[in-house]
Backbone atoms as SQL, in Angstrom:
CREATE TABLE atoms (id INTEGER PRIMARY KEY, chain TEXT, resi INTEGER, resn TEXT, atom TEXT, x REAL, y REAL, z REAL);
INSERT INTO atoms VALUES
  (1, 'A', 1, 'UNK', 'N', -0.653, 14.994, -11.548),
  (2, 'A', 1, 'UNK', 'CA', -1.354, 14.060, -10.683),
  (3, 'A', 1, 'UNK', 'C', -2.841, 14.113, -11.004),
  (4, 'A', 2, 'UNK', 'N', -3.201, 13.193, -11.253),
  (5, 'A', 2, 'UNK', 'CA', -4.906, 13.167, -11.705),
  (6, 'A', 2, 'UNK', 'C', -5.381, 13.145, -9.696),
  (7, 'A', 3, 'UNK', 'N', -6.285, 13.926, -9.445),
  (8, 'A', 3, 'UNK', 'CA', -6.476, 13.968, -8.251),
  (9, 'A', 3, 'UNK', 'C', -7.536, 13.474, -8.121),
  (10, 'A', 4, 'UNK', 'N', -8.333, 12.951, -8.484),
  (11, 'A', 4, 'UNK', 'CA', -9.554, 11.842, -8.467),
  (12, 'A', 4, 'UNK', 'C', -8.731, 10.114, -8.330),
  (13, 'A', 5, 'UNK', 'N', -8.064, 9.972, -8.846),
  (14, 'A', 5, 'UNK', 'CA', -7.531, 8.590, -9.222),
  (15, 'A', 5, 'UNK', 'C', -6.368, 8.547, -7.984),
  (16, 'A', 6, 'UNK', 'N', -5.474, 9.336, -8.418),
  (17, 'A', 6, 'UNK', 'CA', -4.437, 9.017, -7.692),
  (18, 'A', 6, 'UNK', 'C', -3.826, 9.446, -5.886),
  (19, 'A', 7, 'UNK', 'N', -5.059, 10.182, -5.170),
  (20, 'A', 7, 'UNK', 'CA', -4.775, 10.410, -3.976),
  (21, 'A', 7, 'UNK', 'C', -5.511, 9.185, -3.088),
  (22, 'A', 8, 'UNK', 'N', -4.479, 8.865, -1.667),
  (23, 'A', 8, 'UNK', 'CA', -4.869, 8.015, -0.846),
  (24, 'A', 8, 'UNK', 'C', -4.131, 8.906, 0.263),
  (25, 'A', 9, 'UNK', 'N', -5.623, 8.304, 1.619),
  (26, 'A', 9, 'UNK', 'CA', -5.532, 8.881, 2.691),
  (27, 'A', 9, 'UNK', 'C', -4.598, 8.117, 3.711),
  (28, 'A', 10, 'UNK', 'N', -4.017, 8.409, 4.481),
  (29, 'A', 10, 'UNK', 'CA', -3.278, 7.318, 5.740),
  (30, 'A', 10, 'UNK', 'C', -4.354, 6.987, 6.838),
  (31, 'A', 11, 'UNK', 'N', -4.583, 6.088, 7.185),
  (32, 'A', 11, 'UNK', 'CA', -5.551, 5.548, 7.988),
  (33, 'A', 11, 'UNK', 'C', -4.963, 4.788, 9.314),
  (34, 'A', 12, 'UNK', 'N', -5.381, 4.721, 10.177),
  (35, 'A', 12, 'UNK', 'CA', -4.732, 3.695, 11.209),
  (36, 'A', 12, 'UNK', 'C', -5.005, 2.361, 10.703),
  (37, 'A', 13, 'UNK', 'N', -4.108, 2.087, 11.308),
  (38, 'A', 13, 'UNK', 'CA', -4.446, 0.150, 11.466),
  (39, 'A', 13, 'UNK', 'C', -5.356, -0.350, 12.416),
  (40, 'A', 14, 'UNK', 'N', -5.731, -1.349, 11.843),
  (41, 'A', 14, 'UNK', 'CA', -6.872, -2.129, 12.388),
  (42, 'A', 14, 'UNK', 'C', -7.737, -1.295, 13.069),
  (43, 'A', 15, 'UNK', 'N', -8.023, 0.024, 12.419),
  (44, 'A', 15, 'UNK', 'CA', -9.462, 1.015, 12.512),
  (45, 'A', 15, 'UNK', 'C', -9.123, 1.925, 13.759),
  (46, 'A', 16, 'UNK', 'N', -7.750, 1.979, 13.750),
  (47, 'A', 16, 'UNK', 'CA', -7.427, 3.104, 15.339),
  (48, 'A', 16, 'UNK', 'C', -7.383, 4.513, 14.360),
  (49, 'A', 17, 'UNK', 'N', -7.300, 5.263, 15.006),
  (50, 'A', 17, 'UNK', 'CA', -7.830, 6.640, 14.093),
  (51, 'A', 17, 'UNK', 'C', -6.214, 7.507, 14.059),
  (52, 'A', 18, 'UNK', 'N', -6.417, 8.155, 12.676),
  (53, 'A', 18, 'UNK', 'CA', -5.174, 9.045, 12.698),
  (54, 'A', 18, 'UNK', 'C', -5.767, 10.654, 12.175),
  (55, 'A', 19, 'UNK', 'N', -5.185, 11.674, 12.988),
  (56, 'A', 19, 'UNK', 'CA', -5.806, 13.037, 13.314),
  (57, 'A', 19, 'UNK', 'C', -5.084, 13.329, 12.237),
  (58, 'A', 20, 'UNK', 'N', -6.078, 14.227, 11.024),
  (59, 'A', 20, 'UNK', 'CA', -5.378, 15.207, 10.258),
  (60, 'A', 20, 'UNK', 'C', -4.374, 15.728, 10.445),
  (61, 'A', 21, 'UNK', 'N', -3.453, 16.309, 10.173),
  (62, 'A', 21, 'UNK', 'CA', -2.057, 16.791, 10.285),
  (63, 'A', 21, 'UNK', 'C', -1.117, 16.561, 11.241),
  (64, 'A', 22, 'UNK', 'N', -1.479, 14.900, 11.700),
  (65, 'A', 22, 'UNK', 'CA', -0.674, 14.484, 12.664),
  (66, 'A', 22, 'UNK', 'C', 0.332, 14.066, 11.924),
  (67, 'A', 23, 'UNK', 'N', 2.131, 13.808, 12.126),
  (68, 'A', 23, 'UNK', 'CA', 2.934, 13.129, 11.738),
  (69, 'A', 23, 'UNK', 'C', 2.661, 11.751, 11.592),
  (70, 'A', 24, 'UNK', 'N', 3.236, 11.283, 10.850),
  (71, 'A', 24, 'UNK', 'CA', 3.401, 9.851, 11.070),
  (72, 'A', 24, 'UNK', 'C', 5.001, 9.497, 11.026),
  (73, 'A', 25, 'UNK', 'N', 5.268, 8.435, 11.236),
  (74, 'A', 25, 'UNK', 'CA', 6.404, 8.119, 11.975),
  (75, 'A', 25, 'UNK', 'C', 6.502, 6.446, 11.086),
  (76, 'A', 26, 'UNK', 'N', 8.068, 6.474, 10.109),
  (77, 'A', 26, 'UNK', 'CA', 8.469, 5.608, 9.291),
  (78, 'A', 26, 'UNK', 'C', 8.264, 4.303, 10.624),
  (79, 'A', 27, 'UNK', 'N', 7.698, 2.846, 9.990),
  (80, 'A', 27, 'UNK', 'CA', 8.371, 1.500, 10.249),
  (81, 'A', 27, 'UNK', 'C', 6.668, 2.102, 11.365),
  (82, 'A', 28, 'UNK', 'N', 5.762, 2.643, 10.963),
  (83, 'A', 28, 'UNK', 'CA', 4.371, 2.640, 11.179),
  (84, 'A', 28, 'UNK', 'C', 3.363, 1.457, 10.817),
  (85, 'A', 29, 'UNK', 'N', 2.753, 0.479, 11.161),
  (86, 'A', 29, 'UNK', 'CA', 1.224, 0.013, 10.310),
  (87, 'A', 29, 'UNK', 'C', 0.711, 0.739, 9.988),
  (88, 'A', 30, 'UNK', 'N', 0.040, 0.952, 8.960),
  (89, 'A', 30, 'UNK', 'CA', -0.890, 2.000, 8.613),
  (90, 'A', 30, 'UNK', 'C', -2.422, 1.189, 7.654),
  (91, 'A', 31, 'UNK', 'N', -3.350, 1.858, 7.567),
  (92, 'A', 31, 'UNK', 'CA', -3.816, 1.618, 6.048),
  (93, 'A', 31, 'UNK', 'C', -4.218, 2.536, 5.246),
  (94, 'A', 32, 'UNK', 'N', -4.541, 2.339, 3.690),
  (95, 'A', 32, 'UNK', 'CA', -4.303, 3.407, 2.644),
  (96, 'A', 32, 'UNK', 'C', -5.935, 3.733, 2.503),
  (97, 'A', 33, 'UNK', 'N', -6.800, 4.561, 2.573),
  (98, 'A', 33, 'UNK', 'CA', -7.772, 4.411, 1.841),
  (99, 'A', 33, 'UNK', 'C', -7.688, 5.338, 0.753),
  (100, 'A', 34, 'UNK', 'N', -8.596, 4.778, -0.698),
  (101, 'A', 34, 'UNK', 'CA', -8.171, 5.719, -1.532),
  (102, 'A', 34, 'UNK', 'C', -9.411, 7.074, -1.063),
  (103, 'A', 35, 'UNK', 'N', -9.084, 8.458, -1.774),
  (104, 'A', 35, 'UNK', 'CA', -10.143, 9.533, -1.241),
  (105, 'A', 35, 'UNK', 'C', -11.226, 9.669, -1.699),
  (106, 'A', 36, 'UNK', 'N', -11.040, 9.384, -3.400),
  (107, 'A', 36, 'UNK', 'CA', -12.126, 9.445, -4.225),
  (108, 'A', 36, 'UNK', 'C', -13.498, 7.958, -3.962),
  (109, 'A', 37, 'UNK', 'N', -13.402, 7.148, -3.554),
  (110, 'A', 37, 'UNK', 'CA', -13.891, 5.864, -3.514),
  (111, 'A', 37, 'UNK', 'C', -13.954, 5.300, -1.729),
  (112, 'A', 38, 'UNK', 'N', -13.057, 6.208, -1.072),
  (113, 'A', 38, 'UNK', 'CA', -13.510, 5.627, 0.667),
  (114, 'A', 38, 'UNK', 'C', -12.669, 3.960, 0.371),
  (115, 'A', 39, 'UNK', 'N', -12.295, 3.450, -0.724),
  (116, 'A', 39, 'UNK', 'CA', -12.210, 1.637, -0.260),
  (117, 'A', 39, 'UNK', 'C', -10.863, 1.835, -0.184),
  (118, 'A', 40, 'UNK', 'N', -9.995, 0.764, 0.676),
  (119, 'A', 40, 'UNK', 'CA', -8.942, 0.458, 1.198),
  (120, 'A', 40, 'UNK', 'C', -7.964, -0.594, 0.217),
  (121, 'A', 41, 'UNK', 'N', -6.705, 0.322, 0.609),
  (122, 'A', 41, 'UNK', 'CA', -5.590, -0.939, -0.297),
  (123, 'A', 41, 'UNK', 'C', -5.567, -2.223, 0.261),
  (124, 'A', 42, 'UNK', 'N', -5.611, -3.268, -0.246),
  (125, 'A', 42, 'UNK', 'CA', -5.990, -4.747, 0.477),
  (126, 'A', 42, 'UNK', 'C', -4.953, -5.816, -0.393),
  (127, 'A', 43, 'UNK', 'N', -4.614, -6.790, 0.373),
  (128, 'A', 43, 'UNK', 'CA', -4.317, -8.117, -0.469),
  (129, 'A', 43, 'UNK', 'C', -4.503, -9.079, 0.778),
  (130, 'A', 44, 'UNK', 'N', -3.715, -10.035, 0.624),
  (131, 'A', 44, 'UNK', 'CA', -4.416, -11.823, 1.126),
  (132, 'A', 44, 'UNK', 'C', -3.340, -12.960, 0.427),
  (133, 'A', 45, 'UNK', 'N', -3.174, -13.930, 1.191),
  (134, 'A', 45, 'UNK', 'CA', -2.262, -14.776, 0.935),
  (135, 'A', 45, 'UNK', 'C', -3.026, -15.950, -0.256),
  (136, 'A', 46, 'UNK', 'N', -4.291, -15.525, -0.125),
  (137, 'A', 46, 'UNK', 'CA', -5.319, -17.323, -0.676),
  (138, 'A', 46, 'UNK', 'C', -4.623, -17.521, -1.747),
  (139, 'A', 47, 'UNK', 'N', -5.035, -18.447, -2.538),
  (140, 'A', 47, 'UNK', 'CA', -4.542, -18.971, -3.896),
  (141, 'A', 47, 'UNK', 'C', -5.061, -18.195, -4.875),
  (142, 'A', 48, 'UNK', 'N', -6.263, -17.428, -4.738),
  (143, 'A', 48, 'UNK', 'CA', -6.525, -16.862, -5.738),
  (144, 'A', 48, 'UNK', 'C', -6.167, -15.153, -5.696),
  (145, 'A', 49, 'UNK', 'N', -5.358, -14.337, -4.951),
  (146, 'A', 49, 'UNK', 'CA', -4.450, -13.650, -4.884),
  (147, 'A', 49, 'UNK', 'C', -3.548, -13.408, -5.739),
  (148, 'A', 50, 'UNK', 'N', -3.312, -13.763, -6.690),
  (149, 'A', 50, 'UNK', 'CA', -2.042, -14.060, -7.422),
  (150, 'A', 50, 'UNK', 'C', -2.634, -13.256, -8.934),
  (151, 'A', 51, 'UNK', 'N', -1.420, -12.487, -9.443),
  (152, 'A', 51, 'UNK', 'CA', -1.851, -11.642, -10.343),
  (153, 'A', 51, 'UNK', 'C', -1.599, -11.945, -11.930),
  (154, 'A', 52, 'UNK', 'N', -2.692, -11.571, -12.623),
  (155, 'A', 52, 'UNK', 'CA', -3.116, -12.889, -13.674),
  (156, 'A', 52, 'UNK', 'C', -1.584, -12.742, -14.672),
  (157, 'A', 53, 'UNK', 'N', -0.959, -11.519, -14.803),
  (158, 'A', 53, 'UNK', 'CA', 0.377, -11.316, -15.720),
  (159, 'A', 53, 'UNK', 'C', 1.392, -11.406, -15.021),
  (160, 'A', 54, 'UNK', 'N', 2.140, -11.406, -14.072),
  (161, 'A', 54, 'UNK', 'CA', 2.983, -11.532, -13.550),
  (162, 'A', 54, 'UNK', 'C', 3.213, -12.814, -12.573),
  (163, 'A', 55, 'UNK', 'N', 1.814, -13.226, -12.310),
  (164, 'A', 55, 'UNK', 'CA', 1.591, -14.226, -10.838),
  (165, 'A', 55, 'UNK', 'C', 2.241, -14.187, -9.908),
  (166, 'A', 56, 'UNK', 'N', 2.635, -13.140, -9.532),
  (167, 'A', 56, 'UNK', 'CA', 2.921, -13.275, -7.653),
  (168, 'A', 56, 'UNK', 'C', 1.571, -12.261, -7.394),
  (169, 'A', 57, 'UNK', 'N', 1.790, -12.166, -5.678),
  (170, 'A', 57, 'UNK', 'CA', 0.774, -11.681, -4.991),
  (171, 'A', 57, 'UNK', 'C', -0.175, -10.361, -5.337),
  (172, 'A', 58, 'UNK', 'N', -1.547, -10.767, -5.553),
  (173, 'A', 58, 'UNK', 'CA', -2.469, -9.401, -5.785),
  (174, 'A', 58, 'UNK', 'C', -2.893, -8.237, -4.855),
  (175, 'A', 59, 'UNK', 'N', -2.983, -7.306, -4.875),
  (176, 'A', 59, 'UNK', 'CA', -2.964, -6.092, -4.358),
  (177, 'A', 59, 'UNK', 'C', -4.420, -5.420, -4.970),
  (178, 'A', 60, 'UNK', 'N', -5.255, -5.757, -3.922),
  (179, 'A', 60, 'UNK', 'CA', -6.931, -5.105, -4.524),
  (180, 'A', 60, 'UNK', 'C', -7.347, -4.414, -3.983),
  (181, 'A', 61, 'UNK', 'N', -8.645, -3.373, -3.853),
  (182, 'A', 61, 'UNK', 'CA', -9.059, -2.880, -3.089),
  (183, 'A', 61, 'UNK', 'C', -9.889, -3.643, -2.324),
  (184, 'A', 62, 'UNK', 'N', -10.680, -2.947, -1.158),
  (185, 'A', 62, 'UNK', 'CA', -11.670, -3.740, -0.285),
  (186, 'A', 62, 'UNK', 'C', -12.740, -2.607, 0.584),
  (187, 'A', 63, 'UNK', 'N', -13.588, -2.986, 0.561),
  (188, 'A', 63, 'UNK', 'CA', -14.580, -1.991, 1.183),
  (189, 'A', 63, 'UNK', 'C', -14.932, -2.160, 2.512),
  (190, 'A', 64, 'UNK', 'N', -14.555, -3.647, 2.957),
  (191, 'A', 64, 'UNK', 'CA', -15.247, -4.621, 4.351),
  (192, 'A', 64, 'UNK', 'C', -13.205, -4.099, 5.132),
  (193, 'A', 65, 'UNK', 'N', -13.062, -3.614, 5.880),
  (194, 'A', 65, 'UNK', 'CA', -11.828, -3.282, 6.759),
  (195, 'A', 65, 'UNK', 'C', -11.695, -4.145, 7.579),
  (196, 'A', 66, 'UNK', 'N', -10.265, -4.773, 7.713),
  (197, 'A', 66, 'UNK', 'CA', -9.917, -5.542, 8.296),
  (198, 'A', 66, 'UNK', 'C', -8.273, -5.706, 8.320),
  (199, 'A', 67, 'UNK', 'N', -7.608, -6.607, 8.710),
  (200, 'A', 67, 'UNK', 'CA', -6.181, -7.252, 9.129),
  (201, 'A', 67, 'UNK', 'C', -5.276, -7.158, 7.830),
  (202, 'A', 68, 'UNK', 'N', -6.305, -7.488, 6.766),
  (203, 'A', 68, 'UNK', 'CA', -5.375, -7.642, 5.582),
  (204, 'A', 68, 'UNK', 'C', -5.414, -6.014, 4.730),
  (205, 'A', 69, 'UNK', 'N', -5.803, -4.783, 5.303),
  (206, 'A', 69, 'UNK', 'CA', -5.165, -3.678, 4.897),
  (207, 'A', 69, 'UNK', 'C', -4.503, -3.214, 5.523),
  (208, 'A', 70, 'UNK', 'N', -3.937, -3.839, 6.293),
  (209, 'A', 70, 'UNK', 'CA', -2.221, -2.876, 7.430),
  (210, 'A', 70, 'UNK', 'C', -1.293, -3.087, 6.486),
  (211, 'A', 71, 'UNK', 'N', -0.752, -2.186, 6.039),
  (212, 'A', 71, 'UNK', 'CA', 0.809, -2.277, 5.844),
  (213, 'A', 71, 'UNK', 'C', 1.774, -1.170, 6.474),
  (214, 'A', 72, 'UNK', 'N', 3.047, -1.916, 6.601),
  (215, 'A', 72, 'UNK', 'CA', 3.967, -1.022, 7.537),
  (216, 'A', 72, 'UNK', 'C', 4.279, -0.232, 6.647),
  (217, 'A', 73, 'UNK', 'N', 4.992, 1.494, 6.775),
  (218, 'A', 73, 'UNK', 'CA', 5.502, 2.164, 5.774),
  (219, 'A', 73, 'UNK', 'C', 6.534, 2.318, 6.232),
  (220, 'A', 74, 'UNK', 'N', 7.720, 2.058, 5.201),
  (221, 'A', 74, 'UNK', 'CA', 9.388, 2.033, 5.497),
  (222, 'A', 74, 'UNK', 'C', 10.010, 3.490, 4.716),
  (223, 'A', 75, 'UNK', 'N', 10.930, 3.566, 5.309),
  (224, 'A', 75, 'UNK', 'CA', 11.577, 4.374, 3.892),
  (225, 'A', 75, 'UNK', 'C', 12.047, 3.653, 2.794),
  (226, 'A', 76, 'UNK', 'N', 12.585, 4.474, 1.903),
  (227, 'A', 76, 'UNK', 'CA', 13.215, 3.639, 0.421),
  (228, 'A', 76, 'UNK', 'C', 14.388, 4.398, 0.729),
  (229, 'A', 77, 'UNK', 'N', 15.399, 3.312, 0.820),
  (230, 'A', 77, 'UNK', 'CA', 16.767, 3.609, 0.667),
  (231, 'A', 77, 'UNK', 'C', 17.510, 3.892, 2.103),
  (232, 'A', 78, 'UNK', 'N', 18.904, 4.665, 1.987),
  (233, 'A', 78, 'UNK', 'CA', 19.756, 4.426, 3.551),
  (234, 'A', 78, 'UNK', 'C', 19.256, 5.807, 4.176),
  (235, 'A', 79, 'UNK', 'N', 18.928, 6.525, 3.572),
  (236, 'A', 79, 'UNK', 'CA', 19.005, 7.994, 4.840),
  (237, 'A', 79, 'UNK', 'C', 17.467, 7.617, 5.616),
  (238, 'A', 80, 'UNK', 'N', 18.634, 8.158, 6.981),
  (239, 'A', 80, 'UNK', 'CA', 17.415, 7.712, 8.395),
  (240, 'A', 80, 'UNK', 'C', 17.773, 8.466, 9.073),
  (241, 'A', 81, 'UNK', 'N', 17.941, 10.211, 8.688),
  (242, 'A', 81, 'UNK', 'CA', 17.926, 11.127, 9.488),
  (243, 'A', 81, 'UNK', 'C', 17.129, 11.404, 10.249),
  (244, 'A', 82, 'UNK', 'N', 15.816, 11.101, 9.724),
  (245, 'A', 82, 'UNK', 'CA', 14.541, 11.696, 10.690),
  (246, 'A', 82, 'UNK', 'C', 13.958, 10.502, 10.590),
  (247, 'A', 83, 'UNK', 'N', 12.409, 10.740, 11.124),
  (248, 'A', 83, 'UNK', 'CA', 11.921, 9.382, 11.476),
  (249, 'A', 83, 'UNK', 'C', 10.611, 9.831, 11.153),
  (250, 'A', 84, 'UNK', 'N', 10.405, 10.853, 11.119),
  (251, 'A', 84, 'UNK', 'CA', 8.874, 11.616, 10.066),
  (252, 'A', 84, 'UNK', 'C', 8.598, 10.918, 8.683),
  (253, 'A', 85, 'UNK', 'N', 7.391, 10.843, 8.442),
  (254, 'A', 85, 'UNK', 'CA', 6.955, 10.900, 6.670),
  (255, 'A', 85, 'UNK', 'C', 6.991, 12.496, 6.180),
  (256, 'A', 86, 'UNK', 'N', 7.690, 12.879, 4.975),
  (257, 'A', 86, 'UNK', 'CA', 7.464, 14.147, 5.007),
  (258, 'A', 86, 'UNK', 'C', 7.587, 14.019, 3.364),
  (259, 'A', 87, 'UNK', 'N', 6.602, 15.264, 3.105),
  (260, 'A', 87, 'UNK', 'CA', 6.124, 15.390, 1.678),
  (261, 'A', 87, 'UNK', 'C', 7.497, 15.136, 0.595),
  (262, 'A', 88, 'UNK', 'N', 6.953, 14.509, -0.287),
  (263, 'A', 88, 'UNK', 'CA', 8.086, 13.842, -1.161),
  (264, 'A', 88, 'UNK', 'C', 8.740, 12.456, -0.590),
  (265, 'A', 89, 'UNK', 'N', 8.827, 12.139, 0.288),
  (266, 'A', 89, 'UNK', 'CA', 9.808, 11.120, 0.439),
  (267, 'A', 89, 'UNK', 'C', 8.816, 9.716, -0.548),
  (268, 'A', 90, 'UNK', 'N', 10.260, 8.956, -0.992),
  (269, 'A', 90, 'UNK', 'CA', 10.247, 7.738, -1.705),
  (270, 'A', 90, 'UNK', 'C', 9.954, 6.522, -0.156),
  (271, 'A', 91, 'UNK', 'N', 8.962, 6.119, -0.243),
  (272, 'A', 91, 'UNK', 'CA', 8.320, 4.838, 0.636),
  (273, 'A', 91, 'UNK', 'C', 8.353, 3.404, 0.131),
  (274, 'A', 92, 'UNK', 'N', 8.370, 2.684, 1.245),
  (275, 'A', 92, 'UNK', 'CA', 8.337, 1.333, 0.536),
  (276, 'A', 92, 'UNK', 'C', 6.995, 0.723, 1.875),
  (277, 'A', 93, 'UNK', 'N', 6.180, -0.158, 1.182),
  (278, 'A', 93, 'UNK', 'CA', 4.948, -0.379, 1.680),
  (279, 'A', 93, 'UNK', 'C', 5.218, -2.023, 1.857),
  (280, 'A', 94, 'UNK', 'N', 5.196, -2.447, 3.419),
  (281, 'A', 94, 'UNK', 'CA', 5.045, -4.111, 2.979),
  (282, 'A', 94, 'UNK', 'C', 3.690, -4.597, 3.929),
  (283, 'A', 95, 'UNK', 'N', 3.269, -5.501, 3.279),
  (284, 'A', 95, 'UNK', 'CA', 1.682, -5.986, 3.852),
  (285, 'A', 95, 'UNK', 'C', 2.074, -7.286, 4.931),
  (286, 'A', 96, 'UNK', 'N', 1.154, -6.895, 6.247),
  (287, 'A', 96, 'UNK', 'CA', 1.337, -6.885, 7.572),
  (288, 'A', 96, 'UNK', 'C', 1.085, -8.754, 7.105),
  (289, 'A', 97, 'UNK', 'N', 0.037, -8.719, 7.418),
  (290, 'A', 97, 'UNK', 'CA', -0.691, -10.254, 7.151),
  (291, 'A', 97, 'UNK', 'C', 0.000, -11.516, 6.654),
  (292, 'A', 98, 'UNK', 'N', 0.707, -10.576, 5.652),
  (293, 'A', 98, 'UNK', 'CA', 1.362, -12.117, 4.739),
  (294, 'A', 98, 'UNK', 'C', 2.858, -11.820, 5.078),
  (295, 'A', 99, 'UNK', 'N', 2.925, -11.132, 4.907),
  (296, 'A', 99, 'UNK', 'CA', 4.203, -11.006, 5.612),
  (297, 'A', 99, 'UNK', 'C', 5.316, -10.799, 4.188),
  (298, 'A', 100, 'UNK', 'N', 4.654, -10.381, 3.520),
  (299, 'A', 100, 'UNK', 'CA', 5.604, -10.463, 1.948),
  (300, 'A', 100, 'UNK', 'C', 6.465, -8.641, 1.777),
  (301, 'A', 101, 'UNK', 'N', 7.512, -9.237, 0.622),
  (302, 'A', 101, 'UNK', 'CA', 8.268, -8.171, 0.747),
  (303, 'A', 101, 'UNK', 'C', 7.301, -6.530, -0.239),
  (304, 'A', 102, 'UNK', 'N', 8.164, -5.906, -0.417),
  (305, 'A', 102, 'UNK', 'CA', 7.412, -4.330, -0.639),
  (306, 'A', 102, 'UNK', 'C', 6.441, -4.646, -1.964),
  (307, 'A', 103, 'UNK', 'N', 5.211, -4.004, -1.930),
  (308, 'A', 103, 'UNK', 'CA', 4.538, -3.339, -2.902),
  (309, 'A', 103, 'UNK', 'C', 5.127, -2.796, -4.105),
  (310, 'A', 104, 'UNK', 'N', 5.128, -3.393, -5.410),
  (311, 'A', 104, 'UNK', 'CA', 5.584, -3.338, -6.400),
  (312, 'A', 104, 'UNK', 'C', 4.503, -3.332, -7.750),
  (313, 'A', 105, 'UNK', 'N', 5.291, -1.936, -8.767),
  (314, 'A', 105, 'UNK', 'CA', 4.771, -2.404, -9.794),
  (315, 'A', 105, 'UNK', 'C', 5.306, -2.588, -11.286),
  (316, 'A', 106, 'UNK', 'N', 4.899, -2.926, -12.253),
  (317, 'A', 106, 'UNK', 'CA', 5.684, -2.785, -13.598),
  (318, 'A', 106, 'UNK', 'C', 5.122, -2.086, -14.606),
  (319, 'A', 107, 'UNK', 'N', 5.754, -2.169, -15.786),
  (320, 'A', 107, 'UNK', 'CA', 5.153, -1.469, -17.130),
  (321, 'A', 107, 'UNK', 'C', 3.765, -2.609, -17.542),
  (322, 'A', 108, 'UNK', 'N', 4.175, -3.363, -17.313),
  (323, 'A', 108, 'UNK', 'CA', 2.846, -4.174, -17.977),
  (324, 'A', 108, 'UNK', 'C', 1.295, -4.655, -17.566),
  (325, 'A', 109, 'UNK', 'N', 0.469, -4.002, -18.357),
  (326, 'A', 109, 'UNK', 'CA', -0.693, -3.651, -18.476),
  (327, 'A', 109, 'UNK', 'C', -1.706, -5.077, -18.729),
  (328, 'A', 110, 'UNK', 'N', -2.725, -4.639, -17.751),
  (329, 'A', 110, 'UNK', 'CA', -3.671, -5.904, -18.071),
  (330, 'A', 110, 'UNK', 'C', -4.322, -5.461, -19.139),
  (331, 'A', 111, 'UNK', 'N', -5.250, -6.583, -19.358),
  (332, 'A', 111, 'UNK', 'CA', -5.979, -6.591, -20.483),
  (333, 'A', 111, 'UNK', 'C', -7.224, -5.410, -21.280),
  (334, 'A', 112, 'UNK', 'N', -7.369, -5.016, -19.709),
  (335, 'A', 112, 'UNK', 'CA', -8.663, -4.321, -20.010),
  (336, 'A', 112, 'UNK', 'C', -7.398, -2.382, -20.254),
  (337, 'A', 113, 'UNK', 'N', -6.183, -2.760, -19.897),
  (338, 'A', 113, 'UNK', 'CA', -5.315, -1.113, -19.889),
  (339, 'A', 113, 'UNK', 'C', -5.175, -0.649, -18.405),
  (340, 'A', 114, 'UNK', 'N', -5.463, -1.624, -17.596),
  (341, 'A', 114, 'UNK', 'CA', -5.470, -0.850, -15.832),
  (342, 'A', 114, 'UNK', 'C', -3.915, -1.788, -15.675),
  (343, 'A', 115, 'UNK', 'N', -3.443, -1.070, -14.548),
  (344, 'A', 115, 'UNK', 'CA', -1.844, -1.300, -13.925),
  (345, 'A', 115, 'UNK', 'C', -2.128, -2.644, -13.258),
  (346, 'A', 116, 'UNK', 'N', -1.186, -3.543, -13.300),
  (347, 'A', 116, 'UNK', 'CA', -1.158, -4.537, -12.290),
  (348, 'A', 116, 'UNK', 'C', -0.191, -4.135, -11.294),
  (349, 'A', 117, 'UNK', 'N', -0.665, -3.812, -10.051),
  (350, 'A', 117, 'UNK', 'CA', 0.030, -3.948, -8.733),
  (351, 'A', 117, 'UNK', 'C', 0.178, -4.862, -8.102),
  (352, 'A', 118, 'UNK', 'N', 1.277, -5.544, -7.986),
  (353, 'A', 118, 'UNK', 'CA', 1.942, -6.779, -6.717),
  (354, 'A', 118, 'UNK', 'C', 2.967, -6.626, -5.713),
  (355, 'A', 119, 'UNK', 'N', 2.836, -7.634, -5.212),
  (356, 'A', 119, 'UNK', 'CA', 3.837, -7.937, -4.272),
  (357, 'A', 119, 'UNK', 'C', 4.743, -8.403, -4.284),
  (358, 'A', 120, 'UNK', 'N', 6.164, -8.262, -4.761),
  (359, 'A', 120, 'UNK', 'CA', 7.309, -8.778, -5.190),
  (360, 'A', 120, 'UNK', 'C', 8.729, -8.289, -4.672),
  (361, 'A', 121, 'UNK', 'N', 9.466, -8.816, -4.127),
  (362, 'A', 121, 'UNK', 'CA', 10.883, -8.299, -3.559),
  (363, 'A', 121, 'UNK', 'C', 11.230, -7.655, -4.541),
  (364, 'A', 122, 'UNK', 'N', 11.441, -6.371, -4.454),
  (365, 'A', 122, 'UNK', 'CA', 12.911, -5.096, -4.998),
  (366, 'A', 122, 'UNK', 'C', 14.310, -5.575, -4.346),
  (367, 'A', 123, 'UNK', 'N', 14.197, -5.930, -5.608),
  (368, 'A', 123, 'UNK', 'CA', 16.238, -5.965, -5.463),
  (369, 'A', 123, 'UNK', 'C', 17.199, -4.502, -5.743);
């Protein structure tokens, strides 16, 4: 894990506060901020949303907090023994606002070598 790049914090939604080592609880709003940078996972329905290799919905960061960084966190898959987030589990992230299905990504690389992240139904 590159720990500069790849850690994000759980945040409340719409700026309500969540206490260090509190649980959180699957089928939650939440928002992501990343740790290294303070800015928030974000997307938006506009027309210009849309991601330049794949074209469905873009997934950016944002520094200004607001409506369009809630997303609910689900589990991935059927076991619903517990109702905790707990270290390791596989999540599925869908954005509150637009109402679109889970946070998705692929092998293919933009131009400059950074990941394109979208929004696209998992089948």
């Amino acid at each position: 894990m590159d720990l500069i790049n790849d850690v994000w914090t759980i945040i409340g939604a719409n700026d309500e506060s969540v206490n260090t080592g509190n649980s959180v609880s699957f089928n939650t709003v939440i928002g992501l901020k990343h740790q290294a940078t303070e800015i928030c996972l974000h997307s938006h329905s506009t027309s210009y949303g849309v991601t330049p290799k794949s074209k469905y919905q873009q997934v950016t960061l944002s520094s200004g907090r607001n409506v369009n960084d809630d997303w609910q966190i689900r589990r991935f898959g059927p076991d619903a023994s517990y109702s905790r987030l707990l270290n390791g589990d596989v999540i599925s992230l869908f954005h509150i606002s637009t109402g679109k299905p889970a946070l998705y990504s692929h092998p293919v690389l933009l131009d400059d070598g950074s990941q394109e992240w979208l929004i696209k139904l998992i089948e």
